[in-house]
C-alpha positions as CSV (number, residue, x, y, z in Angstrom):
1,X,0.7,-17.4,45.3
2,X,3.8,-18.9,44.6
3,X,5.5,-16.9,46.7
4,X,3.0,-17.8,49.8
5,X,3.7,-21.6,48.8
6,X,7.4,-21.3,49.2
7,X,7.6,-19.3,52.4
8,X,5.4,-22.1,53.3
9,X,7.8,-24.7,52.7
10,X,10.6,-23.1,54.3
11,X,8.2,-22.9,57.6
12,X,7.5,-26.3,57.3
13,X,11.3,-27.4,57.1
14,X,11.5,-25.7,60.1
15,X,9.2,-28.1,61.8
16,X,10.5,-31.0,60.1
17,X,12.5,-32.4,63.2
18,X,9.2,-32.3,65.1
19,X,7.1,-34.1,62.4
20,X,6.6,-37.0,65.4
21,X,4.9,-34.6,67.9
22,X,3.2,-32.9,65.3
23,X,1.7,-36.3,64.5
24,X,0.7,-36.8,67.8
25,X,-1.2,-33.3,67.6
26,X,-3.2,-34.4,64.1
27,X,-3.9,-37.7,66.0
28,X,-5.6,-36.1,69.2
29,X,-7.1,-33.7,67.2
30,X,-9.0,-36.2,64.4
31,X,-9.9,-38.8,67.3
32,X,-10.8,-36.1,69.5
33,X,-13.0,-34.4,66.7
34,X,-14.6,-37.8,66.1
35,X,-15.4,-39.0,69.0
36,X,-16.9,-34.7,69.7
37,X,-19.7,-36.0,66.6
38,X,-19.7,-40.1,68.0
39,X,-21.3,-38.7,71.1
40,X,-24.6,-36.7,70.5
41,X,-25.1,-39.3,67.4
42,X,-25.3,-42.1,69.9
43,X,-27.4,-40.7,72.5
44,X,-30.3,-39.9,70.0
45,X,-29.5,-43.5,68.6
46,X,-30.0,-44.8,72.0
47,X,-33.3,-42.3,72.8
48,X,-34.6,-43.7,69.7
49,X,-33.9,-47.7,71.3
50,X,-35.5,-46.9,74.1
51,X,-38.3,-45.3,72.8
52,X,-38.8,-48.6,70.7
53,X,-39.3,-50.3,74.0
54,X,-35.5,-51.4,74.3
55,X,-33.9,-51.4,77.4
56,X,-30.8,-49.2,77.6
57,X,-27.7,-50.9,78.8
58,X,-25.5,-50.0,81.5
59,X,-22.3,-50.1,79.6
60,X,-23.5,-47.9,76.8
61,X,-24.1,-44.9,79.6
62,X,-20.2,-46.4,80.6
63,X,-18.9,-45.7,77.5
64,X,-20.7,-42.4,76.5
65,X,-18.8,-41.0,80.4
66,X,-15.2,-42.7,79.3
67,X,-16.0,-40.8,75.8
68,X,-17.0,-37.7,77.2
69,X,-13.4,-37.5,79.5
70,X,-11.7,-39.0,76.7
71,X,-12.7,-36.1,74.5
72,X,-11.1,-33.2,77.2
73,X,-8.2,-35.4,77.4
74,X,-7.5,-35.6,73.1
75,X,-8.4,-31.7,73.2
76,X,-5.5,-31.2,75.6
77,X,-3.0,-33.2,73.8
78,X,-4.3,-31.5,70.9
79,X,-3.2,-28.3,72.3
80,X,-0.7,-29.6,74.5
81,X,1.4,-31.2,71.6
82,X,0.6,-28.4,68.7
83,X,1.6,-25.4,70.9
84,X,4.9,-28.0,72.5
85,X,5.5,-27.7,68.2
86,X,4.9,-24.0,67.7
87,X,7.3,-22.7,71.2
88,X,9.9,-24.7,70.3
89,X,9.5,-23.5,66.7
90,X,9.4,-20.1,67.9
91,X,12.6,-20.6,70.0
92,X,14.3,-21.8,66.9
93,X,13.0,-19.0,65.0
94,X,14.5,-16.5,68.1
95,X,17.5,-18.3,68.0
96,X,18.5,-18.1,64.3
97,X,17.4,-14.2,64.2
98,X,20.0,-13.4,67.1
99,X,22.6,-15.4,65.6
100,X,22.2,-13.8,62.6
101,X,22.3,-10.5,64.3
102,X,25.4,-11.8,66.1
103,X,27.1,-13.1,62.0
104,X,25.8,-9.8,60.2
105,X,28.3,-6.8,60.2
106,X,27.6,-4.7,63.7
107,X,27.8,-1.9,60.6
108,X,24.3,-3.5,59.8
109,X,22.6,-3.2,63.6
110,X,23.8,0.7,63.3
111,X,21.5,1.1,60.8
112,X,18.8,-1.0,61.7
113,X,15.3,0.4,62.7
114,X,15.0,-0.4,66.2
115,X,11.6,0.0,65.9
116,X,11.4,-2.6,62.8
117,X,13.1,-4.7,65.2
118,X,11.4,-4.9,68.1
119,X,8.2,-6.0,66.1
120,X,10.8,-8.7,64.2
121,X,11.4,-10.5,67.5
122,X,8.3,-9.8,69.3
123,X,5.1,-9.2,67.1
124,X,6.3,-11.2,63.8
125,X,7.8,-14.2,65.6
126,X,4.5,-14.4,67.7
127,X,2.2,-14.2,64.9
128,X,4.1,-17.1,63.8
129,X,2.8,-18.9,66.6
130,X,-0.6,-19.2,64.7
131,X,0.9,-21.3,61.7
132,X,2.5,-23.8,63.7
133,X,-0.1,-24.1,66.5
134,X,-3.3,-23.6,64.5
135,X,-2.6,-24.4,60.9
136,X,-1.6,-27.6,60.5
137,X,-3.6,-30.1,62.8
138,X,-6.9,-27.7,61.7
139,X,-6.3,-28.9,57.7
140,X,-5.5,-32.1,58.4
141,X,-8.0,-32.4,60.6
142,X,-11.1,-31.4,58.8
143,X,-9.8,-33.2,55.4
144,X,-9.6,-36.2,57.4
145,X,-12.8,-35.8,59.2
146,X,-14.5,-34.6,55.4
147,X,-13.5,-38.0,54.1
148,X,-15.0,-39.6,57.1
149,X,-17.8,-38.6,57.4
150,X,-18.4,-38.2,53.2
151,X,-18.0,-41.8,53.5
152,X,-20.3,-42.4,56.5
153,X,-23.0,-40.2,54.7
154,X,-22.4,-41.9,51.1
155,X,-23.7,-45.1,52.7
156,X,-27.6,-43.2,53.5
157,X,-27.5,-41.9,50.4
158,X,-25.6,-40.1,47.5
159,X,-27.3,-36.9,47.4
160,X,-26.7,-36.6,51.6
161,X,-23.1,-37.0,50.8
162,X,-23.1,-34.4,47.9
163,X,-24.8,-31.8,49.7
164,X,-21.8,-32.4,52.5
165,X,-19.3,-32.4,49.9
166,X,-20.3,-29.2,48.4
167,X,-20.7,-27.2,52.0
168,X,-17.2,-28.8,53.0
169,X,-15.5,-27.3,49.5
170,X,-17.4,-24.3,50.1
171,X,-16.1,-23.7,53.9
172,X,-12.7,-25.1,53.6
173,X,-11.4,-23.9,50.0
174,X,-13.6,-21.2,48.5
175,X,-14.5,-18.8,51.6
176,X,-10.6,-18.7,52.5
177,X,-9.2,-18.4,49.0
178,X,-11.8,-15.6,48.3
179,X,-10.6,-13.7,51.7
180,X,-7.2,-14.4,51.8
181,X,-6.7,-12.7,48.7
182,X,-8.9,-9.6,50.1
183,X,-6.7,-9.5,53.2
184,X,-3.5,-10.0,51.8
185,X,-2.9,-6.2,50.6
186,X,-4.8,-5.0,53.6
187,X,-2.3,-7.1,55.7
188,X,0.6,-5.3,54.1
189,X,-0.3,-2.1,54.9
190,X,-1.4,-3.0,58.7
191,X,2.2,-3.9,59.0
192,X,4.0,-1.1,57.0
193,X,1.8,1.1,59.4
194,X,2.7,-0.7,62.6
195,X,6.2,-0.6,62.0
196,X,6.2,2.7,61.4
197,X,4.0,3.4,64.5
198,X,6.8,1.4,66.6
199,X,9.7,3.2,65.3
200,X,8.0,6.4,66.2
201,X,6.5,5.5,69.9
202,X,10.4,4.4,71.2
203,X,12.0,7.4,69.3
204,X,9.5,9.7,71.1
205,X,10.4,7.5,73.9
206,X,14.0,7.8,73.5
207,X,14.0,11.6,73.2
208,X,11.6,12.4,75.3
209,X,14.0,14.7,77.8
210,X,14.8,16.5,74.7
211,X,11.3,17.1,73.5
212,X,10.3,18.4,77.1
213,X,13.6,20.6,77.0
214,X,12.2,22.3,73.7
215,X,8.6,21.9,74.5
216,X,7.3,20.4,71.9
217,X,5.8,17.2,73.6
218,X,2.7,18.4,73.0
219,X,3.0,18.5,68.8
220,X,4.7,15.1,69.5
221,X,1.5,13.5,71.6
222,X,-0.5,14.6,68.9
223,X,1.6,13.5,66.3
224,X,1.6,10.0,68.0
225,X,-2.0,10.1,68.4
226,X,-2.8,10.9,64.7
227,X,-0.1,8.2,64.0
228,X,-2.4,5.8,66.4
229,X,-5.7,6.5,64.8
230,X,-4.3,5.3,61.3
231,X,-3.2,1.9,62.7
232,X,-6.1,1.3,64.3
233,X,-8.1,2.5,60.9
234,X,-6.2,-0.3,59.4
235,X,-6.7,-3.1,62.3
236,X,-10.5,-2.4,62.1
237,X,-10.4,-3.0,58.1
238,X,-8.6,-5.9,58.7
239,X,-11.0,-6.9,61.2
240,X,-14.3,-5.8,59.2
241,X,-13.2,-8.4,56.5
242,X,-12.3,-10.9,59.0
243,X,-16.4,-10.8,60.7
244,X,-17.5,-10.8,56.9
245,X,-15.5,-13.8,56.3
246,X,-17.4,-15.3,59.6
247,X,-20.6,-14.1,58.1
248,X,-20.4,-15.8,55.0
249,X,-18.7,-19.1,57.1
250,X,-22.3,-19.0,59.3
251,X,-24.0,-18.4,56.3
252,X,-23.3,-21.2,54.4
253,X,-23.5,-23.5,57.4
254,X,-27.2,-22.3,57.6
255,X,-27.8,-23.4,54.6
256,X,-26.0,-26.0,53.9
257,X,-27.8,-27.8,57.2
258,X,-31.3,-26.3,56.3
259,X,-30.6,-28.3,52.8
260,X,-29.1,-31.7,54.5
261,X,-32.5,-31.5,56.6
262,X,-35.2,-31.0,53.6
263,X,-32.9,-33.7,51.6
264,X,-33.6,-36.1,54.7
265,X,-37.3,-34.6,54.6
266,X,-37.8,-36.2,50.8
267,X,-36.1,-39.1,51.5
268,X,-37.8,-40.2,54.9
269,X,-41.3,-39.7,52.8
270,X,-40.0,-42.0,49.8
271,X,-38.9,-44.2,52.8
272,X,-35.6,-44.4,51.4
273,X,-34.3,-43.9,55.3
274,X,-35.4,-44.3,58.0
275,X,-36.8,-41.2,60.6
276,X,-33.5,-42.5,63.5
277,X,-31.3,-42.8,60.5
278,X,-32.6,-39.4,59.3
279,X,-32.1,-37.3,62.7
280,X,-29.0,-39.3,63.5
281,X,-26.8,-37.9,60.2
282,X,-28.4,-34.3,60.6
283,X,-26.9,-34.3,64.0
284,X,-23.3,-35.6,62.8
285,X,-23.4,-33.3,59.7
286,X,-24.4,-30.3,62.3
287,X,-21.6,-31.2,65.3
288,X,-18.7,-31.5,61.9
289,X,-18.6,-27.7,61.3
290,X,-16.1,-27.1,64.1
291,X,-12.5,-28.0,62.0
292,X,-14.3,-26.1,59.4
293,X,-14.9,-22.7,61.2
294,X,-11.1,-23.2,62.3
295,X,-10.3,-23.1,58.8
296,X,-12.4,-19.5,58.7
297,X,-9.9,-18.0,60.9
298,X,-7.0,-19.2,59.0
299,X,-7.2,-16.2,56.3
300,X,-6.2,-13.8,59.0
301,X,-4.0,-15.6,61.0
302,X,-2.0,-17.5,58.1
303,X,-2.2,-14.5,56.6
304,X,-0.3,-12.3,59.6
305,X,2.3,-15.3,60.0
306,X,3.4,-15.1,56.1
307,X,3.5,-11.7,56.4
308,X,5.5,-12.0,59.7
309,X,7.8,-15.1,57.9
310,X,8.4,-12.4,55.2
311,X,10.1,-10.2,57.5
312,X,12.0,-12.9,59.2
313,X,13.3,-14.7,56.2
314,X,14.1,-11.3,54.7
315,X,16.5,-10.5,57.5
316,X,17.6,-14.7,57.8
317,X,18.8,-14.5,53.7
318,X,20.8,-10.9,53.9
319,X,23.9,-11.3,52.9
320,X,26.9,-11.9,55.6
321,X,29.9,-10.4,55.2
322,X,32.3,-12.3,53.1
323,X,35.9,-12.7,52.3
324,X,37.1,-10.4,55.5
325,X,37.9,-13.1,58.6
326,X,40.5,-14.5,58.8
327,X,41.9,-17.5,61.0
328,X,44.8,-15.3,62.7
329,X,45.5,-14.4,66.3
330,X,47.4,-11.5,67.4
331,X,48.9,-12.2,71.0
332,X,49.2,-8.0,71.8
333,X,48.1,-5.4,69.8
334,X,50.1,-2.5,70.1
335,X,50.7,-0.9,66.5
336,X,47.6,0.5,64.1
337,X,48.5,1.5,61.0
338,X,46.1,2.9,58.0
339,X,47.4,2.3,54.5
340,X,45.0,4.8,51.4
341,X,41.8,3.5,53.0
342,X,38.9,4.9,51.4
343,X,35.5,4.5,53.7
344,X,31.8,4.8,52.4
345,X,28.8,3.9,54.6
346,X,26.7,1.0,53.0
347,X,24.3,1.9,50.9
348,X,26.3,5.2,50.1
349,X,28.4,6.5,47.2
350,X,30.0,9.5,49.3
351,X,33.3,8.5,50.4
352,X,33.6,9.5,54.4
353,X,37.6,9.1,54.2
354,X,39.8,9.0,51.4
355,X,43.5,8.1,50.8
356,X,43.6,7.9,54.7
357,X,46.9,7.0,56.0
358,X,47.2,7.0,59.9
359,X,50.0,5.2,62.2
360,X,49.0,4.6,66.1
361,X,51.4,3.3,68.6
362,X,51.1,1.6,72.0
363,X,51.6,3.1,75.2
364,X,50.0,6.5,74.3
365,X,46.3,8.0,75.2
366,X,45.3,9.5,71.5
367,X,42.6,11.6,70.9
368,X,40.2,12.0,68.2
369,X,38.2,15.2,68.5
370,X,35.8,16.4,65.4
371,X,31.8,17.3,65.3
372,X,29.5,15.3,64.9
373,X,29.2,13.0,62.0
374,X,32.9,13.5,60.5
375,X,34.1,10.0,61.5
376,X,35.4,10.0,64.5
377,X,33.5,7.1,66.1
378,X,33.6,5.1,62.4
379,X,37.8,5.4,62.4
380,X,37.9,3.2,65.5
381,X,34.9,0.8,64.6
382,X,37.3,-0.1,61.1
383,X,39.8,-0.9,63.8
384,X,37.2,-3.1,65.4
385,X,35.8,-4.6,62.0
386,X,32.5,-3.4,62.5
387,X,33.5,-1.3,59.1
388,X,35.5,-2.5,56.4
389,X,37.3,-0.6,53.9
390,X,35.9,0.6,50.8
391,X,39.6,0.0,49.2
392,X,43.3,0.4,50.5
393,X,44.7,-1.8,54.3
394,X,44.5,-2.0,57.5
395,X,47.6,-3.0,59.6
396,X,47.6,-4.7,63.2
397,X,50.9,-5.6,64.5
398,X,51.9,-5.6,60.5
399,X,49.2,-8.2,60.4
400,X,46.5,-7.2,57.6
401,X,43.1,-7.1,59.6
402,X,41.2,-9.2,56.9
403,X,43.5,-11.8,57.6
404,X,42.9,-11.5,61.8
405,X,39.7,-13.5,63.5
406,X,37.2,-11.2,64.2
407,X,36.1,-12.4,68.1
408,X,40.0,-13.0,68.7
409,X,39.9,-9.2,67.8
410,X,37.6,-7.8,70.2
411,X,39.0,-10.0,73.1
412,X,41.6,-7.3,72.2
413,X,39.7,-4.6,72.9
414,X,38.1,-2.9,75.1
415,X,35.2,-0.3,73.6
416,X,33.1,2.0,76.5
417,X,30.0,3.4,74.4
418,X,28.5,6.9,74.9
419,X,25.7,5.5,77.1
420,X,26.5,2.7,79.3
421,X,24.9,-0.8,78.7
422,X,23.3,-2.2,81.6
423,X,21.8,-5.9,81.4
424,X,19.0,-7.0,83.7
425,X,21.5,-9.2,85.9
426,X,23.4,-9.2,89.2
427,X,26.3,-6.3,89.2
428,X,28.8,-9.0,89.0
429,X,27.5,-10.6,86.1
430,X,27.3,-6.7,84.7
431,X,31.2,-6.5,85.1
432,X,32.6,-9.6,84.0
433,X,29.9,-10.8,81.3
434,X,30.2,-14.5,82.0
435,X,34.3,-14.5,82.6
436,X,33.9,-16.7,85.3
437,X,38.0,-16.2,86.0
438,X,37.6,-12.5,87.5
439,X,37.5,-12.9,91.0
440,X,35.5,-11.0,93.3
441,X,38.8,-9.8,94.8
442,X,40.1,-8.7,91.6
443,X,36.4,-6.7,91.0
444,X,36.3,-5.1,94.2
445,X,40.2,-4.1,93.8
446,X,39.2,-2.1,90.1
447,X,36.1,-1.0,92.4
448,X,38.5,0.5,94.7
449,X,40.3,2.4,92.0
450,X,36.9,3.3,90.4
451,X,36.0,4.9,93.8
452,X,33.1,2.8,93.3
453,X,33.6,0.1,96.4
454,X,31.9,1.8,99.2
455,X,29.0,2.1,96.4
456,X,28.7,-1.2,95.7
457,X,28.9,-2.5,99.1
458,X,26.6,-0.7,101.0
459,X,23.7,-2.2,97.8
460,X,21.2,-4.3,99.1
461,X,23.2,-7.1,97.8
462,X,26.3,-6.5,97.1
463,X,27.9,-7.8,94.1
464,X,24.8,-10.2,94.1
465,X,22.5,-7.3,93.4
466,X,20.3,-7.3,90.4
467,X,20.0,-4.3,88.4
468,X,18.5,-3.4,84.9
469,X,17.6,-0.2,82.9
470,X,14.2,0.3,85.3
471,X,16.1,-0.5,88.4
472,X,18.4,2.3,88.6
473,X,20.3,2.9,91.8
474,X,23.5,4.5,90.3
475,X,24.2,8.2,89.4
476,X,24.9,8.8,85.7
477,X,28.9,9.1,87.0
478,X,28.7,5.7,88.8
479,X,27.0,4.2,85.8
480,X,29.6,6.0,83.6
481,X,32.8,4.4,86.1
482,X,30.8,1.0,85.9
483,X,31.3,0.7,82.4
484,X,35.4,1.9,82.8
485,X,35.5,-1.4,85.0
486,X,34.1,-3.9,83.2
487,X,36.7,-2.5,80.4
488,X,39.4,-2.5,82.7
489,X,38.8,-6.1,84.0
490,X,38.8,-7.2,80.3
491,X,42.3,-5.9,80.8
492,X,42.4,-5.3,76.9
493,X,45.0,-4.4,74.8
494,X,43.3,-1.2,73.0
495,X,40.3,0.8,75.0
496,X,38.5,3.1,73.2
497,X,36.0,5.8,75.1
498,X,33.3,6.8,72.8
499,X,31.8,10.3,74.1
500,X,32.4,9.3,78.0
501,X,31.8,12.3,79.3
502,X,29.1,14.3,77.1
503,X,26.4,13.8,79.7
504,X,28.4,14.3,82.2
505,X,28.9,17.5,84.9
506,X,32.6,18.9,84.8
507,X,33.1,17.3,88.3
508,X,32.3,13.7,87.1
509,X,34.2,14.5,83.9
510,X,37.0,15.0,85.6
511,X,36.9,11.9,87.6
512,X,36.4,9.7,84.5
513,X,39.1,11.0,82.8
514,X,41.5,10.7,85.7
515,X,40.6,7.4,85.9
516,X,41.1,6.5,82.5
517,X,44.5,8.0,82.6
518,X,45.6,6.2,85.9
519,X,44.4,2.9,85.3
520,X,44.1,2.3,81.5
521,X,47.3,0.8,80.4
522,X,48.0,0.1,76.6
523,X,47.1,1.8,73.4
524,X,44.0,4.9,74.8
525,X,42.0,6.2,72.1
526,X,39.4,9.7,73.5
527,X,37.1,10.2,71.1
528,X,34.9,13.6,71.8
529,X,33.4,16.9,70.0
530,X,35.0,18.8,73.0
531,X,38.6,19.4,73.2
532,X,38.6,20.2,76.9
533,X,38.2,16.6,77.1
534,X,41.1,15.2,75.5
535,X,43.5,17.9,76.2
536,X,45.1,15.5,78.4
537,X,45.8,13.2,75.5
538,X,49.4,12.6,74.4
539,X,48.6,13.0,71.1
540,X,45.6,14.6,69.5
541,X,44.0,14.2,65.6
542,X,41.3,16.2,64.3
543,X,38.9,14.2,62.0
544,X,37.5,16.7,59.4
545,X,36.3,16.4,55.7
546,X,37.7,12.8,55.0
547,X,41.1,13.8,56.7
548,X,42.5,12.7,60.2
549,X,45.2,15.3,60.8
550,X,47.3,15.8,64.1
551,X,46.7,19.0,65.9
C-alpha cells in the first residue's frame, strides 16, 4: 500500500506544472456531470407542472436545449483537457526515459532486454495514459458530485441520504479496495509473462534466417504459440476479475436503487414527501451512478499504470555512472595507451582482462582478431567509455580518459557497427546525422570514393530519398559502404570497424576493406574473428584469455 501511495506521488509531481488544465478537466467534468442529473430531474418536474394544470413556459424548453448542448460541450473539454494532461504527460514520461538511456553507461543498453524495452516505451508508458486521463477528474468528480447530491437528498429526508451514502461508500471505496488487491498479484504476473512473451517474439524475429537455415522454425512457432496461450491465460484472469468487479458494481446499484425507491414508497404513504418530490430524487439518485462505474474500472487500469510506473521509475532511479567525466578536450587523438587495466562485465566477478597494458599509435590500421566473446569488441568500447576499468588507466594523448568529456570523445571517433544503422529519414540526413556543415558536394565527393554515387543518384530522390529498415533499396555491400561514409564524413580522429565484413561475400569484402584502407586517415582499428580480414593491417593483436598480444 504504501508503496502504491508513493509511486502515486511521484506521478502526480509529474503533473504538477499542469495542475491549471487539470483543473479545467475536474471543472467540465463536475458541471458536466451535474447538469447530465439537472436534466431528466427537470423534465419530470416540469411533466408533473403541467399535469397540475400549469402551463409550461417557453424558456424552460430554452434552457433544457442550451443544457442539453452544454452538456456535449463540458464532456469534450472534459476529454479534451484530461487527455491535453495525460499526452503531454506521456511525452515527458518518453522524454526523461530516452535521456536516461542517453546518461546511463551504453555498457547498460548492451545488456538491456530489448524486449523489456520495447514494452517500457510503448506498452507501460501507454497504460500510463489511464492514470492521467481517467483517474483524476473520475475521483474528484464523483466525491464532489457525492457531497452534492448527499446534501440535495439530506434536505427530503435523512434516511434518503443514508441509503445514498452507503451505496456511494460501497461503489467508490469498498468494491475497488476489495479488487485492487485481487488484481494486484494477478497484474504482476500478466506483465512478467508479457515481457517475457516480447523478448521472445523479436528474438524469433531477429533470428529468424537462422532458424530457417537449421530448420527448426517449426519447434519455434510452436514454442511461441504455447508461450501465447499462457499470456492470454493470464489476460483472461485478469479480465474474469475485472467483469466480477462490474458484477458486483451493477449489483449494488440494483439494490441500492430498489432500496432508495421502497424508502420513498414509506415515506410518500406517511406523507412525509411528496409523490413529484419522490420520483424526482429517484431519478437523480439513478442518473449519479455514472462517476461511480468510472471508479469500477479504476482497479484495472490504475492497477496496469502502477504496475507500468514501476517499471519506468525502476529504470528513471538506476544509478548513472559517477566519478568518470571529466571537463577535458583533446584537440587530436592520436596515442592509446593501456596501463594494468583489469575489466569485468557489470554484474560479473570474472575478470575479462587483467594487468592489460597496450600502446596504440596514430597513423597505423591495427587489427584485433580473436573468437567470439574474448574481448575484442569490449577493448575498443573502454577506449570509447562505454566500459570503464575495473582498476588500473587509460591514456589518450597522455590525458587520463576519466579526466576527458565523454561527447567531446566520440566527436573523436568514428565507430562502424557489425550491422549498419539505418534511421527512417532522407539518405542525407542518414549520412551526416544533423551536421548541417557537410555539404552535399562534400557527400557526393566520399560517395564517389565509396563507388556509391551513381547508386545514390539514379534513387528516386536522390539525396532527398527516404529510407528506413522496411524500405530497403540497397544491397547489404551498399548498406555496408553507407555506413564507411557517414564515418568518413565525421572525418574522426580514431575509426573503428566492428565485424564489417562477416555478412559479407569475398567480393564486397574486398571492396570494404580497400576502401577503408584508401580513405580512412588516422588511427584504424579492424576488429574480426577472421584473419583474412585484417591481414592487411599494419599491425595485428590477438585478444585471447585476458591477454592482447601482437602476432
Amino acid at each position: 500500500m504504501k508503496d502504491s501511495i508513493k509511486l502515486i506521488i511521484r506521478l502526480i509531481n509529474f503533473m504538477k506544472k499542469l495542475l491549471p488544465v487539470i483543473l479545467l478537466a475536474v471543472f467540465f467534468a463536475v458541471f458536466g456531470f451535474l447538469i447530465t442529473v439537472y436534466i431528466p430531474a427537470r423534465i419530470i418536474s416540469l411533466g408533473f407542472d403541467a399535469l397540475n394544470g400549469e402551463k409550461i413556459k417557453i424558456i424552460s424548453l430554452i434552457v433544457l436545449v442550451i443544457l442539453a448542448i452544454s452538456r456535449g460541450l463540458f464532456r469534450y473539454g472534459e476529454h479534451y483537457f484530461g487527455h491535453f494532461v495525460a499526452f503531454n504527460v506521456l511525452a515527458d514520461f518518453r522524454r526523461e526515459i530516452f535521456s536516461k538511456l542517453r546518461r546511463l553507461a551504453p555498457s547498460k543498453l548492451d545488456s538491456q532486454d530489448s524486449g523489456a524495452l520495447l514494452k517500457l516505451i510503448g506498452e507501460d508508458v501507454e497504460a500510463l495514459e489511464v492514470f492521467f486521463a481517467h483517474t483524476l477528474a473520475p475521483i474528484t468528480t464523483g466525491t464532489i458530485v457525492s457531497i452534492v447530491l448527499i446534501v440535495y437528498f439530506l434536505q427530503y429526508n435523512f434516511h434518503l441520504s443514508l441509503i445514498a451514502i452507503i451505496v456511494y461508500f460501497i461503489l467508490a471505496v469498498i468494491i475497488p479496495n476489495v479488487f485492487s488487491s485481487k488484481l494486484k498479484p494477478h497484474l504482476e504476473i500478466q506483465q512478467k509473462y508479457r515481457k517475457s512473451y516480447t523478448s521472445y517474439f523479436l528474438e524469433s524475429l531477429r533470428g529468424m534466417k537462422d532458424l530457417l537455415q537449421l530448420g527448426v522454425e517449426k519447434e519455434r512457432f510452436e514454442n511461441l504459440t504455447k508461450e501465447s496461450r499462457i499470456v492470454n491465460k493470464k489476460e483472461r484472469n485478469v479480465a474474469k476479475l475485472n467483469f466480477l468487479q462490474f458484477s458486483f458494481s451493477f449489483l449494488t446499484i440494483g439494490f441500492g436503487v430498489l432500496t432508495f425507491a421502497f424508502a420513498e414508497f414509506i415515506l410518500v404513504n406517511k406523507n412525509i414527501i411528496s409523490i413529484k418530490d419522490a420520483v424526482i430524487t429517484l431519478v437523480v439518485f439513478s442518473s449519479s451512478f455514472a462517476p461511480f462505474l468510472e471508479l469500477s474500472r479504476l482497479p484495472l487500469g490504475l492497477g496496469r499504470a502502477l504496475q507500468a510506473a514501476k517499471q519506468t521509475f525502476s529504470l528513471l532511479d538506476e544509478n548513472e555512472p559517477i566519478g568518470n567525466d571529466g571537463n577535458k578536450e583533446i584537440e587530436k587523438l592520436n596515442e592509446i595507451k593501456f596501463e594494468n587495466v583489469d575489466f569485468s562485465y557489470p554484474n560479473r566477478d570474472k575478470n575479462i582482462f587483467e594487468n592489460l597494458n597496450l600502446h596504440f599509435e596514430d597513423k597505423k590500421i591495427v587489427g584485433l582478431v580473436g573468437e567470439s566473446g574474448s574481448g575484442k569488441s569490449t577493448l575498443m568500447k573502454m577506449v570509447m567509455k562505454w566500459y570503464m576499468a575495473k582498476s588500473g588507466k587509460i591514456f589518450l594523448n597522455d590525458e587520463d580518459i576519466l579526466d576527458i568529456d565523454s561527447r567531446k570523445l566520440q566527436e573523436k571517433i568514428a565507430y562502424i557497427p557489425q550491422f549498419p544503422q539505418i534511421f527512417s529519414q532522407t539518405i542525407r540526413e542518414n549520412l551526416v546525422l544533423g551536421n548541417d556543415k557537410i555539404t552535399d558536394e562534400e557527400i557526393l565527393e566520399i560517395a564517389e570514393k565509396c563507388r556509391l554515387k551513381d547508386v545514390i543518384l539514379s534513387t528516386e530522390n536522390g539525396l532527398d530519398t527516404k529510407i528506413n529498415s522496411e524500405k530497403i533499396i540497397f544491397s547489404s555491400g551498399e548498406m555496408q559502404r553507407l555506413e564507411l561514409m557517414r564515418a568518413l564524413l565525421k572525418r574522426a580522429d580514431v575509426y573503428i570497424f566492428d565485424e564489417p565484413t562477416s555478412n559479407l561475400d569475398t567480393l564486397n569484402e574486398s571492396i570494404i576493406l580497400n576502401l577503408i584502407k584508401e580513405n580512412c586517415k588516422g588511427m584504424v582499428f579492424l576488429i574480426s574473428h577472421r584473419m583474412s580480414t585484417v591481414s592487411f593491417s599494419d599491425v595485428v593483436y590477438r585478444v585471447e584469455n585476458g591477454k592482447c598480444f601482437k602476432i
